[in-house]
Steps between C-alpha positions, in 0.01 A plus 500: 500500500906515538638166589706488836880491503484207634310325203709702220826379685301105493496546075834664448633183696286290294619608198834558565490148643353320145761740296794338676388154403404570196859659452663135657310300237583756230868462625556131503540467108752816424694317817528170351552571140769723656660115624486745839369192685568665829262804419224262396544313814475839670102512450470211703481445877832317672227172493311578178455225292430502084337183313629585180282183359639142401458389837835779609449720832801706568580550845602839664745758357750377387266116321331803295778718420683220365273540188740709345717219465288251415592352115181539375464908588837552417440283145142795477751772594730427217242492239346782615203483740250704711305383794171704488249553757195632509318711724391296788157521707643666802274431839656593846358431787715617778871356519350292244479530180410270160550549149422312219561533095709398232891433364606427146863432414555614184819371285692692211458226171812601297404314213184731442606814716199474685396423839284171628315393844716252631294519844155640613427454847238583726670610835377552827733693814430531849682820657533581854615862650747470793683808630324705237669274237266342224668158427398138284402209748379290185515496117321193312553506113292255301477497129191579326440162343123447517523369855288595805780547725634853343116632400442468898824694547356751323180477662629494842238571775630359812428752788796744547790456818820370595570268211718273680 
């Protein structure tokens, strides 16, 4: 039985919807290993917040775009860095949308000319879709260290809406 226009249109939007988030997660690490602190900020909602860990939650814009300049990402970017993420669990529901998977920073070791895991993190956003514009509300980071808190991160099952 053919499927209505109606539904096909419902999918296309669905998937067009999980392939731009996916494609603002895939974009934050090129954008800050780029020290273009201003396009990383750019994935984020005017009030999106990102808990980078360590007890840190950057504030807004221009609190996460300052990144770039931070002395420890700019000491990464000089040795030669690359902030990986993974392919995230996408689940929208709505404006709303969740997504949930995993970051490694990897740094350049000059001594041995290879590459180590300086950070793994489990990660967990919370997107929401305003004038037809997919945008961060939230980022939490928390380094896989054997601790509960970033295994529920991954595991995240609260029921899907606004997330603020």
């Amino acid at each position: 039985m053919p499927e209505s226009l109606e539904k096909l249109n419902e999918r296309l939007t669905a998937l067009e919807d999980r392939q731009t988030i996916a494609d603002l997660i895939a974009g934050y690490g090129p954008a800050i290993d780029a020290l273009d602190g201003d396009g990383a900020a750019a994935i984020w909602a005017a009030d999106g917040t990102y808990d980078i860990g360590a007890d840190v939650t950057l504030n807004g814009r221009a609190e996460i775009a300052g990144i770039a300049e931070m002395d420890q990402h700019r000491a990464y970017v000089t040795k030669g860095c690359a902030h990986v993420l993974s392919p995230h669990k996408i689940v929208v529901d709505g404006a709303f949308a969740t997504a949930h998977g995993y970051s490694v920073v990897l740094l350049h070791d000059a001594s041995t000319g290879g590459w180590m895991a300086e950070r793994v993190s489990a990660n967990r956003w919370a997107f929401r879709k305003e004038n037809g514009t997919w945008q961060a509300v939230t980022r939490k980071a928390c380094l896989l260290d054997g601790a509960d808190v970033p295994r529920a991160l991954l595991n995240w099952t609260e029921p899907q809406g606004n997330p603020t």
